[in-house]
N, C-alpha and C positions, 0 to 999 in steps of 0.2 A: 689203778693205772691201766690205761687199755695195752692189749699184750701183741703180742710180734708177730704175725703167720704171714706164708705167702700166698698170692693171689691165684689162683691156678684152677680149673679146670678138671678136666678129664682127657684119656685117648682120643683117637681118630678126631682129630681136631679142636678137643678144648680141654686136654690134658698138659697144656701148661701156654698161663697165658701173666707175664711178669709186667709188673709197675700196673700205673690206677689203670681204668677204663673211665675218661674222664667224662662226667655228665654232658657235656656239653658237647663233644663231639659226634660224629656219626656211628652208628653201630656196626661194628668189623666182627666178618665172618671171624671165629677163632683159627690161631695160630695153628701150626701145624704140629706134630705129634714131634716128642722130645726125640735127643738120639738115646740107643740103649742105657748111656745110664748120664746123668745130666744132674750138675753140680751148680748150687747158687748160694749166693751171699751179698748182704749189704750191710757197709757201715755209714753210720749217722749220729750227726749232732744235730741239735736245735737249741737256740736260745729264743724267748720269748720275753719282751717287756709289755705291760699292759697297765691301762689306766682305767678304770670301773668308775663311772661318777663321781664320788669326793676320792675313791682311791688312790692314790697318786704312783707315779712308776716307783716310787721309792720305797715301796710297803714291801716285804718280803715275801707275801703269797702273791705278789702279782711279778715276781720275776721271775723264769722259772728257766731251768736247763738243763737238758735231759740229753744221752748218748744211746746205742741201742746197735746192735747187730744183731745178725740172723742167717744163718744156715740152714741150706735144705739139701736135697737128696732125692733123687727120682729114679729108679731102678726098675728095669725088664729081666723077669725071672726065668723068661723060657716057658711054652706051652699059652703065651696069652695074656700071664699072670705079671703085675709088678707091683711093689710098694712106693708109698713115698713119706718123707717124714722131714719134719725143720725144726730147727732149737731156734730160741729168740733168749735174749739176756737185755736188759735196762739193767742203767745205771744212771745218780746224779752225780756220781765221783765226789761223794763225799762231800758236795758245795753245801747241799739243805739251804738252798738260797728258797724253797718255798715248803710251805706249810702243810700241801692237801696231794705231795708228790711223796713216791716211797724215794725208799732209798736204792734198792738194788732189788731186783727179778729177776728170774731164769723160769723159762718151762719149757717143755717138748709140746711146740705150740702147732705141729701136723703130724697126724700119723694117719694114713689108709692105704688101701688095698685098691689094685686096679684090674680088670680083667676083659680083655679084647678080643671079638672074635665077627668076622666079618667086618662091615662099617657100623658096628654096635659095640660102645664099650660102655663099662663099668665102673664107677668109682665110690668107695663104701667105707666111713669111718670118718674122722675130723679134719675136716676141710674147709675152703672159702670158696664162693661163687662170686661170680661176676655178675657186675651190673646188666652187663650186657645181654644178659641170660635170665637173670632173677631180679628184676625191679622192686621186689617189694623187701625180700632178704638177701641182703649181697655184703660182702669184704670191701671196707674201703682202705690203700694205701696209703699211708701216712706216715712220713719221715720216712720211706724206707722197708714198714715195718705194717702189716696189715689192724687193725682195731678188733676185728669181730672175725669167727670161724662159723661152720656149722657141725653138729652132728648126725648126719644120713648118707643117706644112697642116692644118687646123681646117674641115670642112661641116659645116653646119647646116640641117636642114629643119625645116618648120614647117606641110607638108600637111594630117598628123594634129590634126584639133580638140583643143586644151586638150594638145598632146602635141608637144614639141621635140628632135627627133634627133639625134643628133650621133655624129661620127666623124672621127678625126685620127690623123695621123700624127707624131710626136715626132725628129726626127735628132737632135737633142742638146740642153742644158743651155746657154743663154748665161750665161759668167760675167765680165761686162764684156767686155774685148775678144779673149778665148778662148771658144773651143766644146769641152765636155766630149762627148764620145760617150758611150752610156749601155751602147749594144748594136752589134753591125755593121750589122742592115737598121734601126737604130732600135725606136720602139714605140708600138705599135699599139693604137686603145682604140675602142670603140663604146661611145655611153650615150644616156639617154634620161631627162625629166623630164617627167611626165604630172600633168595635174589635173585629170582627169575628175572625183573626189568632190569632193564639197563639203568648205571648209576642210581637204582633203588634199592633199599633194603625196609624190608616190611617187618615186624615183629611181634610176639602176643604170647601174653604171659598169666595162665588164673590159677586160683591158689583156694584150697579149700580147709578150715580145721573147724572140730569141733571143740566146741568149750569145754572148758575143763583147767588146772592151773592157775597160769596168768591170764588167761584167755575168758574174761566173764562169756560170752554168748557165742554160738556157732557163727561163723567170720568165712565170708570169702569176698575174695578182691581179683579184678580182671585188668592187664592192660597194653593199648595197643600202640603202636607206632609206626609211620613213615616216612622216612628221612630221601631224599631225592637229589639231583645235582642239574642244572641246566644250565648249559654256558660255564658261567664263571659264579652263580651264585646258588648257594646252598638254602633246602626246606625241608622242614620239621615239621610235623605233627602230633602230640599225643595224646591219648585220652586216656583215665586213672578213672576206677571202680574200687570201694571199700565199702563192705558194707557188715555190720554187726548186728543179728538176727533181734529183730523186737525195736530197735532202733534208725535215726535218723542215717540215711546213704553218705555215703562222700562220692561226690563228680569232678573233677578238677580233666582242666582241659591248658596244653601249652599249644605255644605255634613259632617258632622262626624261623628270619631269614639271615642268613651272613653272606659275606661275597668279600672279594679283596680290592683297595683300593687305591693303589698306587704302592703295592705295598703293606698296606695298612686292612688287616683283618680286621670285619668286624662285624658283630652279631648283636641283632636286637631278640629279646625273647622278650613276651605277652603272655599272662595266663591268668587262670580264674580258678577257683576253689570254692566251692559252696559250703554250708554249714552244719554238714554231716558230722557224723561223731563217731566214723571209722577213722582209724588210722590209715597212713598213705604209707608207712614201714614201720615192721618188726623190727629194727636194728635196736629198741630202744629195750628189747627186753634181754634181761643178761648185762647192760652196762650199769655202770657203779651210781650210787644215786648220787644226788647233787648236779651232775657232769651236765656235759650240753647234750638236747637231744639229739642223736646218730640225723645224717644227710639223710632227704629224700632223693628217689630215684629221680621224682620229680620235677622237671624240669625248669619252674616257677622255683624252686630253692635257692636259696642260698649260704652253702654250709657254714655253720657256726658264725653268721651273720645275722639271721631273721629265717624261721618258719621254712615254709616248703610245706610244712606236714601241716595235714588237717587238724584244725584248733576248734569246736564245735563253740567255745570262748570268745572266738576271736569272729565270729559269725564269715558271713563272705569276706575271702579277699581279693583282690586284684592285683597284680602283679607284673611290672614293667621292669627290664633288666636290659642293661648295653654291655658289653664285654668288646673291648679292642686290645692290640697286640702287634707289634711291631719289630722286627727281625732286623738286627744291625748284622750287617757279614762281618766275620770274625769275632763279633761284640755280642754275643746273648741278642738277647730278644726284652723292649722292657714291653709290660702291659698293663692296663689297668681295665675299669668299670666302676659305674652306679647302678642301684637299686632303689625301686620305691614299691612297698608290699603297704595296699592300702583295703585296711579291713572293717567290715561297720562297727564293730564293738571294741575297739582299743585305738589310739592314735597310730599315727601312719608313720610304721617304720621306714627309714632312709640306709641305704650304705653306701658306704665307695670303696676303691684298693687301688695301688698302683706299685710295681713293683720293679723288680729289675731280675731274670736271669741268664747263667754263662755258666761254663764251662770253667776249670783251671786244675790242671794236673789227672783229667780221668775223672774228677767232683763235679757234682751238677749242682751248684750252688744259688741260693735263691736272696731276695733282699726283700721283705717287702712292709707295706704299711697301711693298715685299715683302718676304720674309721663307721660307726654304725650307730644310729640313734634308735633303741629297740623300741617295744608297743607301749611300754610303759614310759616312752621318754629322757629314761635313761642313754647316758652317751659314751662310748667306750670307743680307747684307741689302742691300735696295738702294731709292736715292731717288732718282725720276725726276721733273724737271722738263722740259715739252715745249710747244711753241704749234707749229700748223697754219694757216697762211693759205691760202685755195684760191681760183684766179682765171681 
């Protein structure tokens, strides 16, 4: 079962940055620096009903219901120095309404060390990054409750006007109370997020390890982005490098536009992936086998629907995605989308979703319903009911 941490960062501006970083959006300088000592917590349920080709909702591994909290803690010690640390707890309360879910967990799922001094901080020990920062290794939040941590050291400056630097070192994959090695010296990334232009944010992220581990051959992946705003409609660019030494590259390029339209949000995204045989994310190393592969950063993804990641199997693919959303005042917001990831070596996966969310009592409550015909033709639906409380 994937475990609980929270999304956060580092000082002088990416020392704590709460809830996802959602792929689809623009990328936001980070949040500003906690106060001296800075308390969080979130409770969650989800229930999940799912149908898997002959599977039917009625099968007991396909219904699944899970609860989860989490506590964190972030503390300024005085002299520069502060810790931070979060407990996570799952539970199925006892239902065992599925097959391939525990039944109860707890772990101290952060603990590091922080150290500030000028517009240069420090952060060192089991933590999560953001997409927004690490494209290739990043935390994604989920019910609440993060998937995946990391183990290293994360600096950040912030000299450069309108321009935040970064550079970290990665030793391994937390996956609850084991460490996955990725590489033998680990791996190594330098990036940068600048907003000199107006309503522009530029970004670029490379990443280096040597083989060794899980890591057959020496690997590095580079990549870039520019997100813009004119008028009333919003554009994206990104390009994706992976490549594993002695082997075929991966190229993957996205591009869109979204704008509003009476109301009515809505984004087309377009993208291509060639038939490299780098991966497009680490997220997959450290999680439990069987499971679905971890999100790409990737902006041609679509999580836990179809791909994103480079499939050297699945030769090129092509990839068309709509996303709309719509804001009732007082009423949530409902939204949906389609996808079509069409690749030369496997049939052309399809998906759709629509969903409905709102507010009630302080709970950010979700309803939703997918739908995805994957490469092998197979069809799966599924209906997700979930509430968020955050404190």
């Amino acid at each position: 079962m994937k475990k609980m941490l929270l999304l956060s960062t580092i000082a002088s501006g990416l020392i704590y940055a709460g809830g996802n970083i959602a792929p689809v959006a623009p990328v936001q300088q980070p949040s500003v620096a906690p106060a001296a000592c800075d308390f969080w917590g979130t409770l969650a349920m989800r229930y999940d009903a799912k149908k898997d080709g002959d599977i039917g909702l009625g099968k007991k591994a396909n219904n699944v219901f899970a609860t989860a909290i989490a506590m964190g803690v972030e503390k300024e010690l005085g002299y520069g120095f502060g810790f931070g640390a979060e407990f996570g707890a799952f539970t199925d309360l006892g239902l065992d309404i599925a097959d391939n879910v525990d039944g109860t967990h707890s772990e101290l799922s952060q603990l590091y060390l922080t150290y500030k001094f000028g517009n240069t901080a420090i952060k060192a020990g089991r933590q999560a990054l953001p997409k927004a920062v690490s494209p290739l290794a990043f935390s994604v939040r989920n019910v609440g409750v993060l998937e995946r941590t990391y183990n290293g050291v994360v600096v950040v400056n912030t000299d450069l006007k309108d321009t935040t630097l970064v550079a970290a070192w990665v030793r391994s994959v937390a996956d609850g109370n084991k460490n996955t090695k990725v590489a033998d010296k680990g791996i190594f990334m330098v990036g940068a997020i600048n907003k000199s232009l107006a309503n522009t944010t530029l970004s670029t992220a490379i990443y280096y390890a040597k083989a060794g581990n899980n890591l057959p051959k020496d690997f590095v992946s580079a990549w870039g982005t520019v997100e813009t705003k004119i008028d009333s409609v919003k554009l994206g660019l990104q390009v994706a490098y992976s490549k594993l030494k002695g082997l075929d590259k991966t190229l993957a390029a996205a591009g869109y536009v979204a704008t509003n339209i009476n109301g009515l949000n809505t984004k087309l995204t377009l993208a291509y992936i060639n038939d490299g045989a780098a991966p497009l994310t680490l997220n997959s190393f450290g999680a439990p086998k069987g499971t679905y592969a971890p999100s790409s950063a990737f902006w041609g993804g679509t999580y836990r629907l179809f791909g994103g990641n480079a499939n050297a199997k699945l030769g090129k693919q092509k990839i068309a995605r709509l996303d709309l959303s719509y804001k009732i005042k007082g009423y949530g917001s409902v939204y949906g989308g389609v996808a079509v990831d069409k690749p030369d070596n496997a049939k052309t996966a399809v998906a759709a979703r629509a969903g409905y969310k709102f507010k009630v009592a302080d709970i950010n409550a979700k309803i939703e319903y997918r739908y995805n015909k994957d490469f092998a033709g197979v069809k799966h639906h599924r209906v997700r009911v979930e509430g968020i409380y955050k404190f």
